[in-house]
C-alpha positions in Angstrom: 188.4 80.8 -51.8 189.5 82.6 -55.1 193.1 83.5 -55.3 193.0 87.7 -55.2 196.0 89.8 -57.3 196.8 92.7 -54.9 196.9 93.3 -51.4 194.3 95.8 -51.3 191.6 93.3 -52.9 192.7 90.9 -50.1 192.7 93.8 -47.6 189.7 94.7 -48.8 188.3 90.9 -48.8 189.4 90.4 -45.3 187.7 93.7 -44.2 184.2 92.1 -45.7 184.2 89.1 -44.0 184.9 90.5 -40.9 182.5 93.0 -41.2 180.0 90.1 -42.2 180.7 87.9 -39.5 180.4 90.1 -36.7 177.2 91.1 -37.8 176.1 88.3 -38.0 177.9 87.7 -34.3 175.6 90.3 -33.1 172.4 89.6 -34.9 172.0 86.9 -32.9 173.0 88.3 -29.8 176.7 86.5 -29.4 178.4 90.3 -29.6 181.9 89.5 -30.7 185.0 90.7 -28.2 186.1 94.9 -27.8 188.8 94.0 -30.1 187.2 91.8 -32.6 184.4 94.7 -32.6 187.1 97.1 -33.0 188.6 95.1 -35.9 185.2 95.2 -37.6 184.7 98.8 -37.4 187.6 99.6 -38.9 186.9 97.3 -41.6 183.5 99.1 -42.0 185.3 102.5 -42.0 187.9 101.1 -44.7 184.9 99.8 -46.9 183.3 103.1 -46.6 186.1 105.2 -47.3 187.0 102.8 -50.5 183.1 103.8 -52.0 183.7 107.3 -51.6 187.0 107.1 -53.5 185.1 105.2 -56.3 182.7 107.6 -56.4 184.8 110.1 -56.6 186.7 108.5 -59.8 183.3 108.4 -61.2 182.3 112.0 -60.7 
């Protein structure tokens, strides 16, 4: 893996492949644990609320 600069690109990182492995988790029907589920939602949530801040710096 590339070596990332801050801890919010890591953070950030972290929260994608989460996200991404838990969908995959439940694509094919292996749903992942309450709290690994929980974990990825609040990955989602962070994802989501880091585009809407970039979109806002673009508006």
């Amino acid at each position: 893996m590339p070596n990332i600069g801050s801890a919010w690109q890591a953070e950030l990182r972290e929260d994608v492949v989460n996200a991404t492995l838990v969908a995959i988790l439940q694509h094919k029907g292996a749903g992942p644990e309450t709290r690994t589920s929980a974990a990825a939602l609040r990955g989602w949530r962070s994802m989501q609320a880091a585009a809407r801040a970039m979109d806002a710096l673009r508006a």
